[in-house]
C-alpha positions as CSV (number, residue, x, y, z in Angstrom):
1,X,13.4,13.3,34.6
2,X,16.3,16.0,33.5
3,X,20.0,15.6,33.7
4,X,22.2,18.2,35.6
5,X,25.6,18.3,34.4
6,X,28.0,20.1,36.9
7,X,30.9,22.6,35.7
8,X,33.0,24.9,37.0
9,X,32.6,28.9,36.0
10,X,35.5,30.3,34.4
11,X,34.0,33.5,32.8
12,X,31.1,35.5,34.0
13,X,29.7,38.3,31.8
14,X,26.4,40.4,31.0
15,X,24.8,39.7,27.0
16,X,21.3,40.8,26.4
17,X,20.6,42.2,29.4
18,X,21.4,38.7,31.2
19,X,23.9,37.0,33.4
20,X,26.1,34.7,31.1
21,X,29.0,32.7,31.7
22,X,31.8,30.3,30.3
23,X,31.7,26.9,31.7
24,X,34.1,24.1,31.7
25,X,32.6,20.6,31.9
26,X,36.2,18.7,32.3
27,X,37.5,20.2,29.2
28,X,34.5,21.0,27.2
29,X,33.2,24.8,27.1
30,X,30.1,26.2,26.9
31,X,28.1,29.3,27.7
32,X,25.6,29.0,30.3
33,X,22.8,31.6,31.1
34,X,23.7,32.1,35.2
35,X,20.3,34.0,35.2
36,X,18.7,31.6,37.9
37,X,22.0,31.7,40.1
38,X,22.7,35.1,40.2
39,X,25.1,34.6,43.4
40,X,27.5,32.6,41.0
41,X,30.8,33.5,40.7
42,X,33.8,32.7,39.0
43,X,35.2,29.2,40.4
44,X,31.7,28.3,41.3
45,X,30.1,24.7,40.4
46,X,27.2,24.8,39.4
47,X,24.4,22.4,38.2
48,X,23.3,22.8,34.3
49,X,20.6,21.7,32.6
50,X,19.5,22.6,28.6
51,X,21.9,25.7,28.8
52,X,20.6,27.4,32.2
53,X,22.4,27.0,35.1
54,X,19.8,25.7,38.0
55,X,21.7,25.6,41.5
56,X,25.2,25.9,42.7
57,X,27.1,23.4,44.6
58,X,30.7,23.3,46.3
59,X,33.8,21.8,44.9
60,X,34.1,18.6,47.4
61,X,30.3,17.6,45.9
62,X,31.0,18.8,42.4
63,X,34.2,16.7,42.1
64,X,32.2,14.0,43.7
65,X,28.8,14.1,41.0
66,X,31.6,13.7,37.8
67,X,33.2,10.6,39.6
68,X,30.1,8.8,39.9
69,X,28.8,10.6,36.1
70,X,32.3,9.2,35.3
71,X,32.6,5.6,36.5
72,X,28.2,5.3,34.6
73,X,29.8,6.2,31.5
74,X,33.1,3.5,32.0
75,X,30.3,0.8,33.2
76,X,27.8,1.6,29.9
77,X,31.3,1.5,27.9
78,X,31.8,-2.0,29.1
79,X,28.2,-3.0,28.4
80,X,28.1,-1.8,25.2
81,X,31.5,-3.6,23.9
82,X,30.3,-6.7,24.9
């Protein structure tokens, strides 16, 4: 099983002879290898796992993913205090 995270590109640029990019995470930043999306543009969503960006995915579904992502985190949070 992996674990996708979705974030929003905010940067896109080439290093190494590879597509890179800057990608917000709801506030964190981190540069992703866009290699395996090379339609990706800034603004895009896309889906990231270990550092390589696997599949993109529009805003209304993105948005969606980090509600759910946020409201498992909340519940584990409860769990966890108990």
């Amino acid at each position: 099983m992996c674990l996708g995270i979705p974030g929003k590109i905010i940067e896109i640029y080439e290093k190494n002879n590879s597509k890179f990019g800057k990608v917000d995470f709801s506030g964190i930043k981190r540069e992703v290898c866009l290699d395996l999306t090379p339609d990706a543009k800034v603004g895009d969503y896309v889906i990231v796992h270990v550092g390589f960006s696997i599949s993109i995915l529009d805003e209304k579904e993105a948005i969606e993913t980090l509600k759910t992502y946020k409201e498992y985190m909340d519940s584990l949070e409860d769990e966890i205090s108990l």
